[in-house]
C-alpha positions as CSV (number, residue, x, y, z in Angstrom):
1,X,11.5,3.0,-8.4
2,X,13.0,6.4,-9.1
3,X,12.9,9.5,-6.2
4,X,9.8,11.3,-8.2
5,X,11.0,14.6,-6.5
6,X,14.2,14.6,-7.6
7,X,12.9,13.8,-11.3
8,X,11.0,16.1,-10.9
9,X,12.8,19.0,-10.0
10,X,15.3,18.1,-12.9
11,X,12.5,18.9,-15.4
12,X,11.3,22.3,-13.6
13,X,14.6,23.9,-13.5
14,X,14.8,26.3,-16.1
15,X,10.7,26.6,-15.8
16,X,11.0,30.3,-13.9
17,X,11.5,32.5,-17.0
18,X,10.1,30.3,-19.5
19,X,6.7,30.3,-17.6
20,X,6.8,34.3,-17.1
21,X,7.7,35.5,-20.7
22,X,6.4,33.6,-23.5
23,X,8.1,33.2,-27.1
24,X,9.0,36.0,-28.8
25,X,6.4,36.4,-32.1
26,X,7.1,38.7,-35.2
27,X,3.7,39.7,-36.7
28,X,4.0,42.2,-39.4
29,X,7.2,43.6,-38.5
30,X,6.2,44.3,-34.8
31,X,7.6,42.1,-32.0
32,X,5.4,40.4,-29.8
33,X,6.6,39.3,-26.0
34,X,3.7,37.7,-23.6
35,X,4.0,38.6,-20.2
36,X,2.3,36.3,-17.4
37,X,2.2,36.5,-13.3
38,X,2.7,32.6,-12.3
39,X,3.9,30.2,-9.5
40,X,4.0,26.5,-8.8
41,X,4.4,24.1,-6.5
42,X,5.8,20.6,-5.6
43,X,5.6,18.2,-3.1
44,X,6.4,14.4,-1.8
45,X,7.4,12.2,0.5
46,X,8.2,8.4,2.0
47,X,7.1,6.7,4.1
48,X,9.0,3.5,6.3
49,X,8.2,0.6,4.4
50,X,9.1,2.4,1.1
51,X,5.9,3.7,-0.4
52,X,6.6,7.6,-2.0
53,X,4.5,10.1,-3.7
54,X,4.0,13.1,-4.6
55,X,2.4,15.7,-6.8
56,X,2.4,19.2,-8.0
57,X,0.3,22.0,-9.3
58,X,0.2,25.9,-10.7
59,X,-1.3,28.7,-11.9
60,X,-0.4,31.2,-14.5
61,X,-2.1,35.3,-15.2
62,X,-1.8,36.3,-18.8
63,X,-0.7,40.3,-17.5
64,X,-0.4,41.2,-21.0
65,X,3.3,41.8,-23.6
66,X,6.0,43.6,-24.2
67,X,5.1,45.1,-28.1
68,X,8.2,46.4,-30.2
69,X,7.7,48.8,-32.9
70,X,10.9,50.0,-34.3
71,X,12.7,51.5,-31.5
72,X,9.8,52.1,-30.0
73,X,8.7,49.4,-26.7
74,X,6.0,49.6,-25.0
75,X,3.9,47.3,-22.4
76,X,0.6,46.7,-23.4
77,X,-2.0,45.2,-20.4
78,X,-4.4,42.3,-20.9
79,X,-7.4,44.3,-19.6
80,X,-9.2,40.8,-19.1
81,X,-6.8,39.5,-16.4
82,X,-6.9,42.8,-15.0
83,X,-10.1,43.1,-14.4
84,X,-10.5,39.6,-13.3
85,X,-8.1,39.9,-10.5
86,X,-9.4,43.6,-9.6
87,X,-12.7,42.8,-9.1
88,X,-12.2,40.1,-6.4
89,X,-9.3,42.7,-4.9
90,X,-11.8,45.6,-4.8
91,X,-14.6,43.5,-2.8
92,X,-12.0,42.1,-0.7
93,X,-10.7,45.6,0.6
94,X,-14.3,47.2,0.3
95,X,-15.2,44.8,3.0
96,X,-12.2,44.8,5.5
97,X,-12.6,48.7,5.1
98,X,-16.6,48.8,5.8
99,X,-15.1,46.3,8.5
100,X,-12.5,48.8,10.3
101,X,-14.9,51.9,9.7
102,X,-17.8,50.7,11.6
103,X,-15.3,49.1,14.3
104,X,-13.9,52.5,14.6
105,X,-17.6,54.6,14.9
106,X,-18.1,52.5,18.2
């Protein structure tokens, strides 16, 4: 049986920048470069008598891409994403503020 970490970090080597900006896309004469917030994670491991495992998982946050007019480049957001990791941010900090105010009135 193979080392499945090993294998498995052979095939995830060059997956940093391929994962963050996506293929570049003419459309029309304006270039098109995807932009994304991701991370990942691998594990495994043996034990004594020779049985291994291991597994692996990630997430990825379209942000948005890089548009090219010309010589004009500009980032455009994905307002979607945005607003789908704001909302959960805001409440998050709305609450440990409430939190520290009303520790700080007593």
């Amino acid at each position: 049986m193979s080392n499945f970490v090993l294998d498995l970090g052979k095939q995830t080597a060059t997956f940093g920048v391929n994962a963050v900006y996506g293929e570049q896309q003419d459309v029309d004469g304006i270039r098109i470069i995807p932009v994304a917030l991701s991370w990942s994670g691998f594990g495994g491991g043996a034990d004594e008598a020779g049985n291994s495992g291991g597994g692996g998982g990630g997430y990825s946050i379209p942000l948005g891409a890089y548009i090219r007019k010309g010589d004009d480049l500009r980032f455009e957001p994905n307002i979607v994403s945005f607003v789908a990791v704001a909302i959960p941010f805001v409440f998050v900090v709305g609450r440990a503020l409430s939190r520290v105010i009303r520790a700080l009135k007593k």
